[in-house]
LODREN-381245 format. One record per residue (C-alpha): residue number from 1; x, y, z. Coordinates in steps of 0.02 Angstrom, whole numbers, plus 50000, padded with zeros to 5 digits. Example, Ala and Ser with C-alpha at 12.3 -4.5 7.8 and 13.67 -1.06 7.14 Angstrom:
@pos=1 | xx=50615 | yy=49775 | zz=50390
@pos=2 | xx=50684 | yy=49947 | zz=50357
# end
This chain:
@pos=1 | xx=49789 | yy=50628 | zz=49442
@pos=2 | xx=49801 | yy=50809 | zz=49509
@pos=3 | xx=49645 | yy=50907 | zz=49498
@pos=4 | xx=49769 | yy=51066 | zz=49499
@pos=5 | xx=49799 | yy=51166 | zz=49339
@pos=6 | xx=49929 | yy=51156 | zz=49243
@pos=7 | xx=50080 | yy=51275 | zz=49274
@pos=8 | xx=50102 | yy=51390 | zz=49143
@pos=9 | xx=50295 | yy=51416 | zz=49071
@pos=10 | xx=50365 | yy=51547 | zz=49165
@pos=11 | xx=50489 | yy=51690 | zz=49048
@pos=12 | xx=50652 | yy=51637 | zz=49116
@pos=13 | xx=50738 | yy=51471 | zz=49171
@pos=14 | xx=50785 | yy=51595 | zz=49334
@pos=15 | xx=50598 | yy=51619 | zz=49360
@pos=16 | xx=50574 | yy=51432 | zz=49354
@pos=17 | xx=50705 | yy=51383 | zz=49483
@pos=18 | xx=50601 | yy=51456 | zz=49646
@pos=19 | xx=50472 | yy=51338 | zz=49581
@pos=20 | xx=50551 | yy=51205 | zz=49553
@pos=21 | xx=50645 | yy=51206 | zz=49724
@pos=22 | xx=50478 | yy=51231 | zz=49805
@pos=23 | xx=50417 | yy=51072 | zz=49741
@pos=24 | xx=50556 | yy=50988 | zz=49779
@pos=25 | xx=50557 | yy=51036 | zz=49957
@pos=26 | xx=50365 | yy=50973 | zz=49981
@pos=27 | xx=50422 | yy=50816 | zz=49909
@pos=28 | xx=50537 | yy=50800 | zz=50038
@pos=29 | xx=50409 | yy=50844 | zz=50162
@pos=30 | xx=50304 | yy=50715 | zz=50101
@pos=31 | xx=50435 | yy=50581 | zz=50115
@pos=32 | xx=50456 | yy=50630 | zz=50296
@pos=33 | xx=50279 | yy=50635 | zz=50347
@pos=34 | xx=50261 | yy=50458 | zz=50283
@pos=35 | xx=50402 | yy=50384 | zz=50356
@pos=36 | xx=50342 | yy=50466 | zz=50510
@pos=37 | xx=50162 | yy=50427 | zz=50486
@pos=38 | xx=50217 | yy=50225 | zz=50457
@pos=39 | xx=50275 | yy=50231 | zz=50631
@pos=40 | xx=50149 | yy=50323 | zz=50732
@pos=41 | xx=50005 | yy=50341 | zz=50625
@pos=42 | xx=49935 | yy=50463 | zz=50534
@pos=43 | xx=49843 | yy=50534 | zz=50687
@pos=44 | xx=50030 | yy=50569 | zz=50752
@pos=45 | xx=50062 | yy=50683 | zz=50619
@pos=46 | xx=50078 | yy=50849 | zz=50661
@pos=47 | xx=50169 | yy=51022 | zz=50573
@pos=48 | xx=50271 | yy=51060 | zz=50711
@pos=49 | xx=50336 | yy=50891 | zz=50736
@pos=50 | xx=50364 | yy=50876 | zz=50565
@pos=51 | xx=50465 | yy=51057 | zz=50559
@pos=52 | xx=50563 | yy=50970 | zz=50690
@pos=53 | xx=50630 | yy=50840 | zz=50585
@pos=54 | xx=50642 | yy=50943 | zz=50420
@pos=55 | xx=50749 | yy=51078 | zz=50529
@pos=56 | xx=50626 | yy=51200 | zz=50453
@pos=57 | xx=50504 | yy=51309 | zz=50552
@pos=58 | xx=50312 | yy=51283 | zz=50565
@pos=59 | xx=50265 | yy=51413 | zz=50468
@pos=60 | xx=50373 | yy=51349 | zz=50308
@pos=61 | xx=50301 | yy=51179 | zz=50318
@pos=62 | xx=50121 | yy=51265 | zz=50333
@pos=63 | xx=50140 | yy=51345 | zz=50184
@pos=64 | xx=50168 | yy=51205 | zz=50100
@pos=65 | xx=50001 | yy=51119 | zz=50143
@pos=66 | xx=49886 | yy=51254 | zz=50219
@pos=67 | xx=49811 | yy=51126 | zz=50335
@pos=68 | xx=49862 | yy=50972 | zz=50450
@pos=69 | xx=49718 | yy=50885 | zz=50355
@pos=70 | xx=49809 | yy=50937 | zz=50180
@pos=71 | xx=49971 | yy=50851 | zz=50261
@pos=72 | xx=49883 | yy=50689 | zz=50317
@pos=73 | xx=49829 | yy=50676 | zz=50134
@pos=74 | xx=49960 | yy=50725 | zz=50063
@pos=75 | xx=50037 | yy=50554 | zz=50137
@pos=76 | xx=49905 | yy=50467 | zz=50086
@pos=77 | xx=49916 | yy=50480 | zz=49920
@pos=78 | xx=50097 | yy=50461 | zz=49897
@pos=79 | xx=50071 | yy=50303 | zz=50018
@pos=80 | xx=49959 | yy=50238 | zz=49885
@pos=81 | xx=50086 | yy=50288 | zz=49730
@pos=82 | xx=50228 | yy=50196 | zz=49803
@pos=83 | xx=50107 | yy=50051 | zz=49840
@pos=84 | xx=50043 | yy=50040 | zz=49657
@pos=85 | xx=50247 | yy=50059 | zz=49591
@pos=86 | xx=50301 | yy=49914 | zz=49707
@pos=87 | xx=50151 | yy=49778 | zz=49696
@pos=88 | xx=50030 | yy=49838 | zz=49552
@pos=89 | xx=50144 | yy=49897 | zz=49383
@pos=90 | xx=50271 | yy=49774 | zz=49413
@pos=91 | xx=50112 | yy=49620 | zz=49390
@pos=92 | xx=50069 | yy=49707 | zz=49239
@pos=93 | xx=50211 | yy=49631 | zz=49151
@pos=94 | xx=50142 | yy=49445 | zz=49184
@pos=95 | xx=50002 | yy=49368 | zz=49086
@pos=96 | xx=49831 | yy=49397 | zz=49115
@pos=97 | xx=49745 | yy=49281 | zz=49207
@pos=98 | xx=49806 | yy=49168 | zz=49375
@pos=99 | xx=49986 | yy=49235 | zz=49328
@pos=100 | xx=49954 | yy=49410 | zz=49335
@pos=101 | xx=49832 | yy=49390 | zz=49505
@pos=102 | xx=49987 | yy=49288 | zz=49587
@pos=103 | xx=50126 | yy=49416 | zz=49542
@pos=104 | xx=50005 | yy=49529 | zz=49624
@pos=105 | xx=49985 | yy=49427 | zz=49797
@pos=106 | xx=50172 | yy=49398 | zz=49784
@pos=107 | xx=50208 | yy=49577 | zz=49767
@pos=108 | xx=50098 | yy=49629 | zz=49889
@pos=109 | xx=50171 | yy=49491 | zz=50025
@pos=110 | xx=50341 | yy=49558 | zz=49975
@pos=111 | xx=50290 | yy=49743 | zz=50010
@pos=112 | xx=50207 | yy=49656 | zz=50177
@pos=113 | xx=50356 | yy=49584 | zz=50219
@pos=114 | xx=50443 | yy=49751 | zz=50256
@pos=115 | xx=50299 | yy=49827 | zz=50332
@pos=116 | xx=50317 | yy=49709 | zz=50459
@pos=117 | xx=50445 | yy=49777 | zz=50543
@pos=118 | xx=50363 | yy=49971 | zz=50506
@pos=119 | xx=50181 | yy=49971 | zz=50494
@pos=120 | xx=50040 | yy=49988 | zz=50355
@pos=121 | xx=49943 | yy=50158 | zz=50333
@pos=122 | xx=49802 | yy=50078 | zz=50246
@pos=123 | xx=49776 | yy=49979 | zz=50418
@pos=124 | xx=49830 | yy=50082 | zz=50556
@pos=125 | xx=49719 | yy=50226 | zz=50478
@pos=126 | xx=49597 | yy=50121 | zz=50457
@pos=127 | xx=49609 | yy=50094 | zz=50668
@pos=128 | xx=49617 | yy=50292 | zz=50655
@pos=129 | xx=49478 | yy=50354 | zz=50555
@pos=130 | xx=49368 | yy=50219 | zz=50541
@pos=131 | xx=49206 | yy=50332 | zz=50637
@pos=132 | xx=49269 | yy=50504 | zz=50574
@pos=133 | xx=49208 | yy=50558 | zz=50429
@pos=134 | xx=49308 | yy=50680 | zz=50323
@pos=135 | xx=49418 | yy=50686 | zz=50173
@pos=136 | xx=49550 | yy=50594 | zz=50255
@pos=137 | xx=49460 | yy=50439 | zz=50284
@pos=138 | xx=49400 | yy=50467 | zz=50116
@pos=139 | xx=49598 | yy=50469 | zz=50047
@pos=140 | xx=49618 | yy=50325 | zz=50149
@pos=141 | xx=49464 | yy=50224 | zz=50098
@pos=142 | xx=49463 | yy=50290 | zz=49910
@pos=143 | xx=49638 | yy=50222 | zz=49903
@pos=144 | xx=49623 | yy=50049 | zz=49959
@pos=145 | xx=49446 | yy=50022 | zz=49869
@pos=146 | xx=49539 | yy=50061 | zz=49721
@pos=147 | xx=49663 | yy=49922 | zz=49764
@pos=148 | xx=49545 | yy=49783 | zz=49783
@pos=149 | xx=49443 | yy=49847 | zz=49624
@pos=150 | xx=49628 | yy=49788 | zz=49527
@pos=151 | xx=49618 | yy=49646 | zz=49651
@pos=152 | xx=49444 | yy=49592 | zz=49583
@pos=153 | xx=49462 | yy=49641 | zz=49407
@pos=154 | xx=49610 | yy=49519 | zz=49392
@pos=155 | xx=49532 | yy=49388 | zz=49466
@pos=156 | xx=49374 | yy=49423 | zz=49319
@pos=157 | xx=49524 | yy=49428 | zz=49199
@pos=158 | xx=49585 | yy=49262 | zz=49257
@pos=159 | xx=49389 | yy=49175 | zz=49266
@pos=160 | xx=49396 | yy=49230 | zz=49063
@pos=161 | xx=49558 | yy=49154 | zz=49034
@pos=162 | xx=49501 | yy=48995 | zz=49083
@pos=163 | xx=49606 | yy=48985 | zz=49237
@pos=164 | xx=49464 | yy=48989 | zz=49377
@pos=165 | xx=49288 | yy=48926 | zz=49371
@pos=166 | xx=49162 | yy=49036 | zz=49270
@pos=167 | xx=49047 | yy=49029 | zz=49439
@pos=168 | xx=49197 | yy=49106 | zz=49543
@pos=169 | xx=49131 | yy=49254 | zz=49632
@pos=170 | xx=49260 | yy=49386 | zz=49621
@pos=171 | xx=49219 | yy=49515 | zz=49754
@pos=172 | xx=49211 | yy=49357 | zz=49878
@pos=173 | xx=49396 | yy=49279 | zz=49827
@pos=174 | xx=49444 | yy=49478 | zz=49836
@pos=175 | xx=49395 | yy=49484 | zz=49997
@pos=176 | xx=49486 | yy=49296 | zz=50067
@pos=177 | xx=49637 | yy=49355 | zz=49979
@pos=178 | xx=49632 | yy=49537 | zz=50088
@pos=179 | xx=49581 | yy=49445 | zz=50231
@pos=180 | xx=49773 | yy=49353 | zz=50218
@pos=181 | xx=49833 | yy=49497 | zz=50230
@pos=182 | xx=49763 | yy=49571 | zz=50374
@pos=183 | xx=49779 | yy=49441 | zz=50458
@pos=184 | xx=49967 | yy=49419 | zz=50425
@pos=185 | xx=49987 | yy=49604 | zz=50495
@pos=186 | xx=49917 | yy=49530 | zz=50674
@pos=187 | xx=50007 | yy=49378 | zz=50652
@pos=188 | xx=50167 | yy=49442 | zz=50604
@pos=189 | xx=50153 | yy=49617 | zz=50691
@pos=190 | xx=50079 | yy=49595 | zz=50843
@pos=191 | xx=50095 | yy=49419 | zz=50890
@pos=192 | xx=50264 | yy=49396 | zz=50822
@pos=193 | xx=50210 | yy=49209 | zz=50742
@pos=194 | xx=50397 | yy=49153 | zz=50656
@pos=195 | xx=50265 | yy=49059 | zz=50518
@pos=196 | xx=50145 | yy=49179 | zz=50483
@pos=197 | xx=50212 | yy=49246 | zz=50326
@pos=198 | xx=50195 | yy=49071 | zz=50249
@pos=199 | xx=50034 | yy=49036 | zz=50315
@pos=200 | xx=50002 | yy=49175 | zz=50218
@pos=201 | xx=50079 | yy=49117 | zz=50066
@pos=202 | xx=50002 | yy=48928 | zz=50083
@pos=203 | xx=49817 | yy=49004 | zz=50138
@pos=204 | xx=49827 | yy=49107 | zz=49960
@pos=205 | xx=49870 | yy=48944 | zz=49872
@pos=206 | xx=49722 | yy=48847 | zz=49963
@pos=207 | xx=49592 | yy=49006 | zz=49901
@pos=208 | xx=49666 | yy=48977 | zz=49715
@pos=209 | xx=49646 | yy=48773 | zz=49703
@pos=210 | xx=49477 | yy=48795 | zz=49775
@pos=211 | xx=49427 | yy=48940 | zz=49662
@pos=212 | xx=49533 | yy=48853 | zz=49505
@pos=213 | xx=49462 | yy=48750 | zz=49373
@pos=214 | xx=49517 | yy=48558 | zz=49384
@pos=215 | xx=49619 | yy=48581 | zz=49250
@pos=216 | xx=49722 | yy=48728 | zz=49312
@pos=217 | xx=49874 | yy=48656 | zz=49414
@pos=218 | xx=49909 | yy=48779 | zz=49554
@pos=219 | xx=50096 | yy=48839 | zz=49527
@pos=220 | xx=50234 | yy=48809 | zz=49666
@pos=221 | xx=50244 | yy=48976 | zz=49791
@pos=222 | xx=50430 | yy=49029 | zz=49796
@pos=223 | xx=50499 | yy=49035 | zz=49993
@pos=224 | xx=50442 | yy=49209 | zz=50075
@pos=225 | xx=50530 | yy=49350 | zz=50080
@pos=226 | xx=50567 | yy=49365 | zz=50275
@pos=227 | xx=50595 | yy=49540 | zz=50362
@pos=228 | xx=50714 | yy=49575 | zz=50498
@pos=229 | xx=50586 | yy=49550 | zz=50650
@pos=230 | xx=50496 | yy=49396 | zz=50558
@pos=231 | xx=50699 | yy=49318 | zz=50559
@pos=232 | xx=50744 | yy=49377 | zz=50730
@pos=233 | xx=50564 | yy=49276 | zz=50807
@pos=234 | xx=50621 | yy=49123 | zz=50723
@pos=235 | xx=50814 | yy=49127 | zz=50784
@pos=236 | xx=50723 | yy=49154 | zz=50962
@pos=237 | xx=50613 | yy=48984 | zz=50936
# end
């Protein structure tokens, strides 16, 4: 949530439009700082090469942030909402327990899938920021802690359902289940492995039977979701 204040009505709808446009305008900003910022990093970000691509000049992107630091977490955070509409509400709709944790994993592999062929914020600026201390590795780190904090409190959710051993240790199947994922970034991204994305997919299945109780069959994993590059390596073996 915004720690700004509210915006008080304004007299006129004409008085509201300037506003409104203004908002608009750093939204778009936004949207082009992270597309940027998935391709070169959030160290590449910069106002002038961002007034490049907006056609605008420095000083109107500027005013719109005050600060390349304001900028970098500006993407952050809208990184992080587009992360939680794509892979966290959608799980929300699945029962709690093992099918709720898996619609999150499968979610998350499908967002993985196209990042791929773009690149992940959370791990490039990890790369990035990891020894500089400052409020954008804060963003950066605040962001994905809260991620595996959903991560680990489904996993508790799905220990009280029944569906995982009472002794499973959630903060250590939180962190095999991340680990996937990282690992499918190097894989995938920088190795170019045609089979990494259902490594993936099979490894997550392995961490569930061994965490599960013996009465919880392990469902079936649908076929992955396979991005342009992932395709293209395969075609090529």
């Amino acid at each position: 949530m915004s720690s700004q204040p509210p915006v008080r009505r304004l007299r006129s709808d004409s008085a509201a439009r300037p506003l409104q446009k203004g908002q608009q305008t750093k939204a778009a900003i936004v949207d082009a700082a992270l597309g940027l910022a998935t391709q070169i990093g959030l160290e590449g970000l910069s106002i002038g090469a961002l007034a490049e691509v907006m056609q605008m000049s420095k000083s109107g992107v500027f005013a719109h942030f005050g600060s390349r630091e304001e900028l970098q977490i500006s993407v952050v955070r809208e990184y992080h909402a587009r992360f939680e509409d794509e892979v966290f509400y959608p799980a929300m709709a699945f029962d709690r327990g093992l099918p709720r944790l898996r619609a999150m994993f499968d979610n998350w592999m499908k967002r993985t899938s196209v990042e791929i062929d773009s690149g992940c914020i959370y791990i490039s600026g990890a790369v990035q920021f990891e020894d500089r201390p400052g409020p954008v590795r804060d963003a950066l780190a605040g962001s994905v802690n809260t991620w595996l904090s959903a991560m680990r409190r489904a996993i508790e959710m799905a220990v009280a359902e029944g569906h995982l051993h009472p002794g499973t240790d959630a903060g250590q199947m939180a962190f095999e289940i991340h680990a996937l994922i990282l690992a499918l970034h190097y894989e995938a991204r920088f190795l170019g492995s045609p089979d990494s994305l259902q490594r993936a997919l099979t490894a997550f299945d392995g961490i569930v039977g061994r965490f599960s109780t013996a009465a919880t069959p392990v469902p079936e994993t649908p076929p992955p979701v396979r991005s342009r590059k992932t395709t293209r390596v395969a075609t090529q073996g």
